[in-house]
PASEBA-1860 file (N, C-alpha, C; in nm, 3 decimals):
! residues 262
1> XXXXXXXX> 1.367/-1.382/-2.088/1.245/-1.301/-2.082/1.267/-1.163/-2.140 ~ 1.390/-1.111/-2.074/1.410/-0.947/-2.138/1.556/-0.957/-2.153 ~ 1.553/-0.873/-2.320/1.752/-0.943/-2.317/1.758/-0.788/-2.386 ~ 1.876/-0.730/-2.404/1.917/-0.626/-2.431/2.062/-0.669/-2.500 ~ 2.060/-0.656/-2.639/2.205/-0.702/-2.684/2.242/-0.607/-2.763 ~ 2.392/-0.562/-2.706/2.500/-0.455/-2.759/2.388/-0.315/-2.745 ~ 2.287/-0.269/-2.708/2.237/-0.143/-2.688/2.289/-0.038/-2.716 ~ 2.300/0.052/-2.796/2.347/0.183/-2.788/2.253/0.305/-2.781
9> XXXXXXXX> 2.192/0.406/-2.658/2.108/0.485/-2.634/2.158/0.642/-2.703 ~ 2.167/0.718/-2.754/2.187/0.832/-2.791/2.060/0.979/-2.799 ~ 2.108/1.063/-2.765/1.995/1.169/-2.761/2.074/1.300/-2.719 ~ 2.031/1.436/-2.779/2.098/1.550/-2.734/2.233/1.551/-2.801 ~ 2.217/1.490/-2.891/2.351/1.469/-2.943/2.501/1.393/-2.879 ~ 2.461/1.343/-2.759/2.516/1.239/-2.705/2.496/1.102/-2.699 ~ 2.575/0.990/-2.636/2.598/0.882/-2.594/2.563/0.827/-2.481 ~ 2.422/0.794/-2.399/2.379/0.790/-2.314/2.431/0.632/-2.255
17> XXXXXXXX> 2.414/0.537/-2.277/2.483/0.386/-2.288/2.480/0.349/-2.427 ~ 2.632/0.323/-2.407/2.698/0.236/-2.513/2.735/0.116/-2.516 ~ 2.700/0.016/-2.650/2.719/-0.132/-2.662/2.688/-0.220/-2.495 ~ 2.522/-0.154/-2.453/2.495/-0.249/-2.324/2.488/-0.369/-2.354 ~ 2.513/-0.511/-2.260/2.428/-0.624/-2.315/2.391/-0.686/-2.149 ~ 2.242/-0.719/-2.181/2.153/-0.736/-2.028/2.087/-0.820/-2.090 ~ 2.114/-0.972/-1.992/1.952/-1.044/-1.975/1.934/-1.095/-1.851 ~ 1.783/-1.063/-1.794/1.722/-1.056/-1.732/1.679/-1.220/-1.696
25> XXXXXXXX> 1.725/-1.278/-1.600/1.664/-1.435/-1.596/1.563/-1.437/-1.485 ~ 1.480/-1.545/-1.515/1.367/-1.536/-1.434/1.423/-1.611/-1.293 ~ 1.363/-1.512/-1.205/1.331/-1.547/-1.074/1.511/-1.508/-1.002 ~ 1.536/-1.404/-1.057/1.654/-1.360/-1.036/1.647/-1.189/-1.031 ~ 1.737/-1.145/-0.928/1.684/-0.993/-0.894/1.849/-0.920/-0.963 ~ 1.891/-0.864/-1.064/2.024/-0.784/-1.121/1.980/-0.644/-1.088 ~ 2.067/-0.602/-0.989/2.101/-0.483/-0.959/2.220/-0.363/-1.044 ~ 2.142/-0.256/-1.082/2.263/-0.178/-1.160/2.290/-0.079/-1.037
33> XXXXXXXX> 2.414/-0.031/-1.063/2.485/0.038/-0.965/2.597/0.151/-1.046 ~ 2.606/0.258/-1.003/2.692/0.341/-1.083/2.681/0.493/-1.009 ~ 2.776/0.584/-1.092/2.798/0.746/-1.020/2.643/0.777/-1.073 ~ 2.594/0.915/-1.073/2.498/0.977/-1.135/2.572/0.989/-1.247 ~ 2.462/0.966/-1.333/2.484/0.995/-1.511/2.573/0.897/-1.576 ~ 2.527/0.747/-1.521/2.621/0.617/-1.586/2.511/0.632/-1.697 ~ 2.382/0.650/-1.661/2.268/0.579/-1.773/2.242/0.498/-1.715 ~ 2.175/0.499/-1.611/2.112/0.401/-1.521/1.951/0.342/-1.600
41> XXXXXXXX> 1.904/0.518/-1.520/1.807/0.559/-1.547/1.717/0.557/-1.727 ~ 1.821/0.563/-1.810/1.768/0.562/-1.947/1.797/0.489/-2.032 ~ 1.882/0.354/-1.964/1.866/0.220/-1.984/1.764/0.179/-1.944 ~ 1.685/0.184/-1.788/1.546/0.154/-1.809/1.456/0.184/-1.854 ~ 1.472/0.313/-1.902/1.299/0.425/-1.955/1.333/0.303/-2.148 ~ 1.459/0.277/-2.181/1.474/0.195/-2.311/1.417/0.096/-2.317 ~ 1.464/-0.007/-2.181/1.408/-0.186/-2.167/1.229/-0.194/-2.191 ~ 1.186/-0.063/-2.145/1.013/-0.039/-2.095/0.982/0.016/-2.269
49> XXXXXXXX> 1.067/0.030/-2.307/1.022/0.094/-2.483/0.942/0.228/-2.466 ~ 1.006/0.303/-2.349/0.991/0.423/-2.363/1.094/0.525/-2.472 ~ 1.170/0.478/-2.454/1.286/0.555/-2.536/1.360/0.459/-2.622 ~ 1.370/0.470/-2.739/1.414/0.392/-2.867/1.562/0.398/-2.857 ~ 1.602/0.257/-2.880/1.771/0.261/-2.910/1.794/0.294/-3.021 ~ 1.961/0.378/-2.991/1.991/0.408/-3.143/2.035/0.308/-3.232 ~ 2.083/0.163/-3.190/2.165/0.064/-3.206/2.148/-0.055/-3.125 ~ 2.189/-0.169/-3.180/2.104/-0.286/-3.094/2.022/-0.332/-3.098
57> XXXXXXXX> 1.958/-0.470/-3.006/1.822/-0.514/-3.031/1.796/-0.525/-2.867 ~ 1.627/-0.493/-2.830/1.584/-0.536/-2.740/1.473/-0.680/-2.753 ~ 1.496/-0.755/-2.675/1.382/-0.836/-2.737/1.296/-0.894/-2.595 ~ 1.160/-0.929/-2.637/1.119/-0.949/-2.500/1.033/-1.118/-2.537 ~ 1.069/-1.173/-2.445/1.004/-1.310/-2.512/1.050/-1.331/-2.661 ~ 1.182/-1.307/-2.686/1.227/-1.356/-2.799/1.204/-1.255/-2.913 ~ 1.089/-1.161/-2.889/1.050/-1.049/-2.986/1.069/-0.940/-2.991 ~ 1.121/-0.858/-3.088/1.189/-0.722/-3.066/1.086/-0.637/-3.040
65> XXXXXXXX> 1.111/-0.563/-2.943/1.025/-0.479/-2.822/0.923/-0.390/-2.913 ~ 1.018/-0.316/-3.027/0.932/-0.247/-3.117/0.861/-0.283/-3.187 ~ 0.795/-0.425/-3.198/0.725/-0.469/-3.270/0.603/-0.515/-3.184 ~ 0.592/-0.503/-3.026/0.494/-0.495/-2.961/0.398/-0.382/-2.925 ~ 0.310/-0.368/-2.911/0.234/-0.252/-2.915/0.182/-0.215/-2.729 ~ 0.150/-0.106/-2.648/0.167/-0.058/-2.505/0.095/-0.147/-2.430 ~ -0.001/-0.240/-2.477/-0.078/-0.304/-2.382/0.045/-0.467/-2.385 ~ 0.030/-0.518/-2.477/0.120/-0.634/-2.454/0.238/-0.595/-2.370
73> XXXXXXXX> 0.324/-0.506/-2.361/0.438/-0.469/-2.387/0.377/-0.414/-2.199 ~ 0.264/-0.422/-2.145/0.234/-0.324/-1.977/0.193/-0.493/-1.938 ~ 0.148/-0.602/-2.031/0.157/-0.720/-1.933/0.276/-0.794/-1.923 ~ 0.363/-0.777/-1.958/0.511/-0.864/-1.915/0.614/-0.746/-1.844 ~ 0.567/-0.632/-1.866/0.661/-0.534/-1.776/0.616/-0.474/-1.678 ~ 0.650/-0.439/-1.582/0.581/-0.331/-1.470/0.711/-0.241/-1.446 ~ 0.686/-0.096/-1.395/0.802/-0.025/-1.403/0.748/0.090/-1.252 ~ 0.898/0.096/-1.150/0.850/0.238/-1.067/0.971/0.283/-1.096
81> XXXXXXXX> 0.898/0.412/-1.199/0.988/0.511/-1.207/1.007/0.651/-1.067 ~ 1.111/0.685/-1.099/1.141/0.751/-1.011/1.035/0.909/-0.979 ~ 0.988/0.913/-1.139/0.901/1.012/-1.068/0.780/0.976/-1.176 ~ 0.635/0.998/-1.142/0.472/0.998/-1.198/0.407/1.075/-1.170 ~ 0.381/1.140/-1.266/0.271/1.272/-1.300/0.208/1.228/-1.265 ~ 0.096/1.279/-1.196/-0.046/1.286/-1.195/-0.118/1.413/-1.242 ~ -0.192/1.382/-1.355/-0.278/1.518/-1.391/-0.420/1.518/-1.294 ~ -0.430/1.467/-1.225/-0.564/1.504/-1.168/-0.571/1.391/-1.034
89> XXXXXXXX> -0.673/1.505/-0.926/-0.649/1.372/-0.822/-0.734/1.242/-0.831 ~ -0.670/1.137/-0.799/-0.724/0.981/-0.752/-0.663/0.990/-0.646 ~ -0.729/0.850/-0.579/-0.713/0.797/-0.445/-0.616/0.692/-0.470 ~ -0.575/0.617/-0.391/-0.481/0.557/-0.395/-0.536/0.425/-0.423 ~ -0.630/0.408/-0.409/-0.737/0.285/-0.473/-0.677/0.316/-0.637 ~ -0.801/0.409/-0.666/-0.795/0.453/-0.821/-0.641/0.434/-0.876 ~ -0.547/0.489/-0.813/-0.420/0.463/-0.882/-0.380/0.320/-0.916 ~ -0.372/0.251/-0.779/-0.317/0.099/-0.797/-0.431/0.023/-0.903
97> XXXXXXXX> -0.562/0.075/-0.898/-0.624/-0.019/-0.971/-0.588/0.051/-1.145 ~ -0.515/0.142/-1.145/-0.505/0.168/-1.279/-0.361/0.114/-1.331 ~ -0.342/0.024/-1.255/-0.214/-0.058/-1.323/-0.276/-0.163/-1.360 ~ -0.395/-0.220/-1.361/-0.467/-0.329/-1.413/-0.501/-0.313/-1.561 ~ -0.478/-0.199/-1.608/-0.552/-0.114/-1.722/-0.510/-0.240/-1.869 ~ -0.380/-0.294/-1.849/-0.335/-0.382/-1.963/-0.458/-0.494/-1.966 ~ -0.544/-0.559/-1.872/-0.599/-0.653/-1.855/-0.754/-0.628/-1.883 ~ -0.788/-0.518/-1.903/-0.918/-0.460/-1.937/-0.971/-0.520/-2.045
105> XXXXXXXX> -1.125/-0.521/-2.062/-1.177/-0.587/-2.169/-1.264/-0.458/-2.245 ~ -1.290/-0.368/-2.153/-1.358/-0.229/-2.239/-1.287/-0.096/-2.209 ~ -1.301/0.009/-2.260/-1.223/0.113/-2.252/-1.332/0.197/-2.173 ~ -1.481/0.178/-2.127/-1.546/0.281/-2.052/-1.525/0.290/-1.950 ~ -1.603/0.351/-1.836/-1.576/0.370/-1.698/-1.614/0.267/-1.604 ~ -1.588/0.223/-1.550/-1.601/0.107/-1.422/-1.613/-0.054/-1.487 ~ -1.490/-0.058/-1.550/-1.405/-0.139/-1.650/-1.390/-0.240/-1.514 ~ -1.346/-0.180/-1.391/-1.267/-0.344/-1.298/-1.379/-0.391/-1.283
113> XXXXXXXX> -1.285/-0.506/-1.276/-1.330/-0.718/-1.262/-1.324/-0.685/-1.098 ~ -1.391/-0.825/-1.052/-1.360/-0.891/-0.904/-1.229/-0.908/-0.909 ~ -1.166/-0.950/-1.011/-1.056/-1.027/-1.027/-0.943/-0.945/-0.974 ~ -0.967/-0.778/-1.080/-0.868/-0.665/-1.039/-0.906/-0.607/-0.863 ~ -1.015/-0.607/-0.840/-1.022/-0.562/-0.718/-0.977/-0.654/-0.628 ~ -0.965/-0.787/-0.635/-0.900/-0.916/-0.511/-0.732/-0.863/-0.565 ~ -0.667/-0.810/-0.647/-0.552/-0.829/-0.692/-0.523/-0.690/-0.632 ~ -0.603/-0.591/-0.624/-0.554/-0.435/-0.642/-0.545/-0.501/-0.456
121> XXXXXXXX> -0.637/-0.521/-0.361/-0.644/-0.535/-0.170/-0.521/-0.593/-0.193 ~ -0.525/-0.741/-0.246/-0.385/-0.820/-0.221/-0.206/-0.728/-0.187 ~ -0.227/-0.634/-0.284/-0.075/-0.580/-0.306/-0.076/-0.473/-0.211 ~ -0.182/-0.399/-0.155/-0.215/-0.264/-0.060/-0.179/-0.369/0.003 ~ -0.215/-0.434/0.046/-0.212/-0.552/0.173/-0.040/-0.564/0.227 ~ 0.033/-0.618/0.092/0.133/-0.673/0.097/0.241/-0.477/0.107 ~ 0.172/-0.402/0.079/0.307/-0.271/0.061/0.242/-0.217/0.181 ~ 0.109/-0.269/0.285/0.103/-0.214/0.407/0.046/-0.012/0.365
129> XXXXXXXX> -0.067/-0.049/0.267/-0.148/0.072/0.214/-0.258/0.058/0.246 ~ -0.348/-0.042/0.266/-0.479/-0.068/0.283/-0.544/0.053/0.363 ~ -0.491/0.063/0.477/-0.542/0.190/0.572/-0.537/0.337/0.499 ~ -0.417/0.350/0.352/-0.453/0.466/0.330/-0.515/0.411/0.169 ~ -0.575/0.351/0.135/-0.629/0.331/0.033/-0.759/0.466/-0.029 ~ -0.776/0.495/0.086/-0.895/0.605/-0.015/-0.820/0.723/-0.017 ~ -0.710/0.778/0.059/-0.653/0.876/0.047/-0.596/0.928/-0.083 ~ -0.609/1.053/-0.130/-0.558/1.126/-0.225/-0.413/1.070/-0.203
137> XXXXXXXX> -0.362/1.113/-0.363/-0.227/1.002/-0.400/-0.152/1.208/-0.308 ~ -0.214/1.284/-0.384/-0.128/1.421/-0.403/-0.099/1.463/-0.203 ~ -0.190/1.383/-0.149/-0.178/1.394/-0.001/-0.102/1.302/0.062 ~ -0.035/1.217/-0.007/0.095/1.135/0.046/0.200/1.193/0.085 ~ 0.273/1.132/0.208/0.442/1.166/0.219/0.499/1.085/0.123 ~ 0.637/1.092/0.097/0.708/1.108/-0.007/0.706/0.895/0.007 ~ 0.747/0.861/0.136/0.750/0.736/0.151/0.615/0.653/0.114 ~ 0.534/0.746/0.154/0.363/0.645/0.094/0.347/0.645/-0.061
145> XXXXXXXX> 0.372/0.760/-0.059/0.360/0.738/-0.225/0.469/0.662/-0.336 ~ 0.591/0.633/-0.283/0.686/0.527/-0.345/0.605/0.366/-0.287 ~ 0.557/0.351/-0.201/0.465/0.259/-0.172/0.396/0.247/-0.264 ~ 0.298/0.330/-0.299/0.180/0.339/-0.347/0.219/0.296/-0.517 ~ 0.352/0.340/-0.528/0.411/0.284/-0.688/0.436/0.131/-0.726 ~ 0.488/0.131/-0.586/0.501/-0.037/-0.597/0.397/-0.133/-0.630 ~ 0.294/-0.048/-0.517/0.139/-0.151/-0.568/0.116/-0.174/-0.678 ~ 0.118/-0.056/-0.740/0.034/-0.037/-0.874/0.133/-0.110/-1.001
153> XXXXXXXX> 0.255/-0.137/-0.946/0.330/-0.215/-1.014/0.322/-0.363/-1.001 ~ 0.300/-0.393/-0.850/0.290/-0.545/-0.855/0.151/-0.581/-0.921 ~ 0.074/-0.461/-0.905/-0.070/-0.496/-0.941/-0.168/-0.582/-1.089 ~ 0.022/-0.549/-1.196/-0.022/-0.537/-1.361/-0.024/-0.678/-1.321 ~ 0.067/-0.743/-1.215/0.110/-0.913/-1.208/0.217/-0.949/-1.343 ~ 0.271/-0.883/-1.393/0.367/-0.873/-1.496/0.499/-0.940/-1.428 ~ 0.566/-1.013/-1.518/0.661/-1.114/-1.470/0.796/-1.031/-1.481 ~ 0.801/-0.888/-1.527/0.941/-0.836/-1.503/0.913/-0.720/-1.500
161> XXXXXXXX> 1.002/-0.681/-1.304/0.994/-0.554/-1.271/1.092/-0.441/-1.271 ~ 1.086/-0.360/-1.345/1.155/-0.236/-1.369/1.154/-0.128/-1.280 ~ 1.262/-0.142/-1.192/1.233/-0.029/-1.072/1.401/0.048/-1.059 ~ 1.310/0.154/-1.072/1.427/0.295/-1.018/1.424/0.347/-0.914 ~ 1.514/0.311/-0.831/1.546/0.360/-0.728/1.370/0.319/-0.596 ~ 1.353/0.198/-0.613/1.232/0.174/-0.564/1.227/0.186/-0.406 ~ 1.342/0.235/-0.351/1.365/0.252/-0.187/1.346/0.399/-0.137 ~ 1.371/0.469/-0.246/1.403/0.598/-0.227/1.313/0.680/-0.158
169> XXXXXXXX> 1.314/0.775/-0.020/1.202/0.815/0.063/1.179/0.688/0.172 ~ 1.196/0.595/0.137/1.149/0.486/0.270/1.256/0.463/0.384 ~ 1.215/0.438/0.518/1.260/0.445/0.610/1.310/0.267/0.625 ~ 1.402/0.227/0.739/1.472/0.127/0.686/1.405/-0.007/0.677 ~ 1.282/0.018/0.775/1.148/-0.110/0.771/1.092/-0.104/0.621 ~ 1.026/-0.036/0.634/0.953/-0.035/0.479/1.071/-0.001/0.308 ~ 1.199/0.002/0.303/1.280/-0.047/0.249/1.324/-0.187/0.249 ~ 1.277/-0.254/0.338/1.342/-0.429/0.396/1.201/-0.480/0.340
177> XXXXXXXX> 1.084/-0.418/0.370/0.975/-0.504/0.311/0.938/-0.482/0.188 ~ 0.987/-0.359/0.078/0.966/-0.361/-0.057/1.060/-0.415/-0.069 ~ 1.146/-0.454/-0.078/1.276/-0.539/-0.109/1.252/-0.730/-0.116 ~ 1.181/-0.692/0.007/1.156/-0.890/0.069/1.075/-0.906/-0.071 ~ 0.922/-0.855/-0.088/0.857/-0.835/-0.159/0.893/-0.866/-0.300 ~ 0.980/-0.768/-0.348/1.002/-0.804/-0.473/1.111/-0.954/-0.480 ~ 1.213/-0.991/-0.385/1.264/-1.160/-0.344/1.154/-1.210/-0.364 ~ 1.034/-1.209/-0.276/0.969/-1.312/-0.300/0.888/-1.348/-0.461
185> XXXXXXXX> 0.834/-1.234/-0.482/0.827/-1.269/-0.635/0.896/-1.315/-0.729 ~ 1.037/-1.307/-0.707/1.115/-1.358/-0.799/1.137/-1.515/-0.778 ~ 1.149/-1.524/-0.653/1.137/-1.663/-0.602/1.038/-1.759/-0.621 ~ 0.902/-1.697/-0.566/0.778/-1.769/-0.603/0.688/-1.778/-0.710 ~ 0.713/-1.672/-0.817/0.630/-1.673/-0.946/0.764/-1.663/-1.039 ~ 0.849/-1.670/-1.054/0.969/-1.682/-1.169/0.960/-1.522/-1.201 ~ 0.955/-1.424/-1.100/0.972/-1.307/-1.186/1.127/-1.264/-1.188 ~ 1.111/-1.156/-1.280/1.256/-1.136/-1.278/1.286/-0.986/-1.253
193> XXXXXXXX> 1.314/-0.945/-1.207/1.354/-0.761/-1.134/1.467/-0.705/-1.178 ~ 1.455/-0.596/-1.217/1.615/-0.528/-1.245/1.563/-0.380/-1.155 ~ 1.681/-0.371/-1.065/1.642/-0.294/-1.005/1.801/-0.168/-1.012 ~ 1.761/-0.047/-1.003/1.818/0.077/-0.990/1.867/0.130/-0.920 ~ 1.934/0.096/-0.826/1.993/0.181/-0.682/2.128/0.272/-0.697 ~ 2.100/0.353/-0.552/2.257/0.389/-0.507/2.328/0.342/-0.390 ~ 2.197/0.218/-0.357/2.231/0.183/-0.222/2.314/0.082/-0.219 ~ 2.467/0.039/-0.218/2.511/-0.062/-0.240/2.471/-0.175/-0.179
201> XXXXXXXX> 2.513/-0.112/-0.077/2.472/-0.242/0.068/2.326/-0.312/0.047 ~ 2.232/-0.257/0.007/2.130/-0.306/-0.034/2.143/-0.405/-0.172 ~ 2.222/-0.301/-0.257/2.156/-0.453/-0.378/2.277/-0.575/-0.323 ~ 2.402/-0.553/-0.246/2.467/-0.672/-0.216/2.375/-0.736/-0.142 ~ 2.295/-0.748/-0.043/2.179/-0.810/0.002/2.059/-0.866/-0.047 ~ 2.055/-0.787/-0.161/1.892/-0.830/-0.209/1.938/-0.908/-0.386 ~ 2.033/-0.852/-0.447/2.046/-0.886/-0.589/2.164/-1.045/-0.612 ~ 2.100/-1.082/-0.703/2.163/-1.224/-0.726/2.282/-1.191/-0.829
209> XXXXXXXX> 2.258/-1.070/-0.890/2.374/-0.994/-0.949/2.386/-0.882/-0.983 ~ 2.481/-0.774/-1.006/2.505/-0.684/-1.018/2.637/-0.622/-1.130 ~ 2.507/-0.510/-1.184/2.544/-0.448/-1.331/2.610/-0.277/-1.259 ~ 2.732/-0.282/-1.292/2.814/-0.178/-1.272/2.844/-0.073/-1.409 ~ 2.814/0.021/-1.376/2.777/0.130/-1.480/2.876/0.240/-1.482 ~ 2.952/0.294/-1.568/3.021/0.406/-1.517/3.043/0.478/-1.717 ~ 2.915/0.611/-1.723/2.946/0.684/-1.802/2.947/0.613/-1.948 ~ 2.820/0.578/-1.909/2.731/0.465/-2.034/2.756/0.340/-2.066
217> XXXXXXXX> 2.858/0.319/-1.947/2.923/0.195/-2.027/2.881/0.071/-1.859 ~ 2.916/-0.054/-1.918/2.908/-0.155/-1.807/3.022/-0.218/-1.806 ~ 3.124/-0.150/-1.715/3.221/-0.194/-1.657/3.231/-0.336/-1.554 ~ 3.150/-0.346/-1.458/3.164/-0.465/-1.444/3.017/-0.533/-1.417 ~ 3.036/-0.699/-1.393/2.912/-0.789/-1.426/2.922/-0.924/-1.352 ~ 2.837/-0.963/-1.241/2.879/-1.051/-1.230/2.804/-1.069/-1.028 ~ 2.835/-1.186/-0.974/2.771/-1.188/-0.846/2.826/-1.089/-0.757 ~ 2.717/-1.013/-0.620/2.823/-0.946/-0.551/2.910/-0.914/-0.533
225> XXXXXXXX> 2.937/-1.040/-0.504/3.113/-1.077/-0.455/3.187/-1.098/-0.530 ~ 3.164/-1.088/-0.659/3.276/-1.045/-0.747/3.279/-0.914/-0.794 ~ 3.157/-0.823/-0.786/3.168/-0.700/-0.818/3.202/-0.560/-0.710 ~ 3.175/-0.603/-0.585/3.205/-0.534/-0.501/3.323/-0.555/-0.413 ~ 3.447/-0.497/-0.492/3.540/-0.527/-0.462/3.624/-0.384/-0.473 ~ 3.724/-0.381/-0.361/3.770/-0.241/-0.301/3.786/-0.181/-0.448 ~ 3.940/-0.246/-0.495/3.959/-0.149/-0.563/3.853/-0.086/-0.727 ~ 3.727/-0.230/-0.755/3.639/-0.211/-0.881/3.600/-0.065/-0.825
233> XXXXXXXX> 3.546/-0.075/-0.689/3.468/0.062/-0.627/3.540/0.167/-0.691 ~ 3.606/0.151/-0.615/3.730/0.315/-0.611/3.753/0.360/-0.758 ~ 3.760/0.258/-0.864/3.816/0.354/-0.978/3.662/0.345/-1.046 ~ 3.525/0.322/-0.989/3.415/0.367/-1.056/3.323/0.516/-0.955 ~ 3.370/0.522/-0.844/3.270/0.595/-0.752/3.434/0.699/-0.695 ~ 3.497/0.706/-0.727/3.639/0.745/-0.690/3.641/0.791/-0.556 ~ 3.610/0.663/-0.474/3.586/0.677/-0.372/3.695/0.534/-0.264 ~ 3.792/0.588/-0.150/3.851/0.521/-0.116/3.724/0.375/-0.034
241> XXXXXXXX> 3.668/0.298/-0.034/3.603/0.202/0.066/3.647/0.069/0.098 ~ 3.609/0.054/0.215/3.622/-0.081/0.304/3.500/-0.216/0.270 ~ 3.569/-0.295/0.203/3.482/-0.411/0.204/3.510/-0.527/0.256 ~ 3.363/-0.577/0.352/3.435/-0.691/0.445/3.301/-0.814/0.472 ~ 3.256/-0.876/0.529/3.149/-1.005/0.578/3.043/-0.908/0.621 ~ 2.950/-0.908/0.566/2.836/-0.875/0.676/2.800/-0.970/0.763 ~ 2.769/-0.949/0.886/2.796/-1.031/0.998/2.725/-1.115/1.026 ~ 2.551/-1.102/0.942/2.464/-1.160/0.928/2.450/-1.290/0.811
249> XXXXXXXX> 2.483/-1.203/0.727/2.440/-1.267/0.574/2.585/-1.323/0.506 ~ 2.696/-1.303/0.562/2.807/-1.333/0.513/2.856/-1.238/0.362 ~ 2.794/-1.154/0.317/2.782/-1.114/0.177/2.888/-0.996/0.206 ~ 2.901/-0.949/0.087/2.962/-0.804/0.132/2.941/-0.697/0.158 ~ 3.011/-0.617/0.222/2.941/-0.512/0.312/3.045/-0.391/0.252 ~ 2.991/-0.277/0.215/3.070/-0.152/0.138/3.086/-0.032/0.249 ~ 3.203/0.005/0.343/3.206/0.142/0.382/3.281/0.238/0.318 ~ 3.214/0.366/0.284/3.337/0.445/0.232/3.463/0.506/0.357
257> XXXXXX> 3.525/0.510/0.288/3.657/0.578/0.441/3.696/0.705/0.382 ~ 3.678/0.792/0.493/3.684/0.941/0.456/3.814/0.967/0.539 ~ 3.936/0.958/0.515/4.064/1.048/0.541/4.065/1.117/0.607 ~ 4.085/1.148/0.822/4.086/1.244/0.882/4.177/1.302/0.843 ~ 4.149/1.463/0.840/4.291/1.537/0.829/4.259/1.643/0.954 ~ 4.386/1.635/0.978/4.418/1.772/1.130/4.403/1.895/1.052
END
């Protein structure tokens, strides 16, 4: 669906990721993981054809990304970036229903279908927004409004989701249910998720694999449990940690160990 081969990102006169290679399989959730400033972040703003590679091909459905134009290119992708302007206020209705915008048939005002409005309740429904649906987006806490991103992302119904740091601000319930959420889509409609964290323990729980990043490059690749392993940690996060069974899920479980000193 979304493949990324040998990638090279450059800008500022640097090397942002070098020679990436990512594909995205359907109904499968790949977690990237890395310090700040692997190129997490601008490996995805690239996959979304926000930012042009210097080198490489992206291709989406077999077709190189740059040869699609923003509306094709907003129905097979959905993206929560870590941060969205808003120039002016909407409600949180107005927002989620403006992720429908790829599916429009006119460009005037009061463009939504039945179709977008059963689709826009469905996802408030499912991210547990409905109650603040008329509320101003700019009058959200930090956690409603990463909610409120998600909607408007599941909302395009686009089969691959691009999310940065999509937990970030949420408390540990509503982190477990955007998470389930995006499982179940991958599970039940063949979507496919690449998701952005710093939370290890999370993508060992939620991701079917995991992309290890360190300083543009992808050091390691491969299931959990082959990537979260003491010493891979330590010489990417230079951090001493304990990895062992989570007690539940059997998967692996990451503590860092901090060295008492007298």
């Amino acid at each position: 669906m979304l493949e990324a081969r040998e990638v090279t990102i450059g800008y500022d006169h640097r090397v942002a990721v070098a020679d990436l290679t990512l594909t995205l399989q359907p109904g499968e959730i790949t977690a990237i993981i890395g310090p700040n400033g692997a190129g997490k972040s601008t490996l995805l703003r690239t996959l979304n054809g926000q930012i042009r590679q210097s080198s490489g091909a992206i291709l989406l459905d077999g077709q190189p990304l740059e040869r699609l134009n923003r509306r094709n290119i907003s129905r097979r992708i959905a993206v929560v970036a870590q941060e969205a302007e808003l120039r002016f206020p909407v409600t949180v209705l107005e927002f989620v229903l403006g992720g429908r915008f790829a599916w429009s048939t006119n460009t005037g005002w009061g463009w939504e279908t039945e179709r977008d409005l059963q689709v826009a309740d469905a996802v408030l429904r499912e991210t547990e927004m409905s109650e603040l649906s008329g509320r101003l987006m700019n009058e959200l806490s930090g956690g409603e409004r990463q909610r409120a991103l998600m909607a408007r992302a599941l909302a395009t119904e686009a089969p691959i989701l691009l999310l940065d740091e999509p937990t970030a601000n949420l408390d540990l319930s509503h982190q477990a249910t955007l998470l389930t959420l995006v499982r179940n889509r991958c599970d039940r409609n063949e979507a496919a998720a690449l998701v952005v964290t710093h939370d290890i323990n999370l993508a060992a729980q939620f991701a079917d694999h995991i992309l290890l990043m360190k300083n543009g490059r992808a050091v390691h690749s491969g299931r959990p449990e082959e990537v979260l392993q003491p010493q891979i940690l330590q010489d990417v996060f230079e951090v001493r940690v304990l990895v062992d069974a989570h007690p539940v899920t059997g998967g692996p479980r990451v503590t860092p160990v901090h060295d008492r000193r007298s």
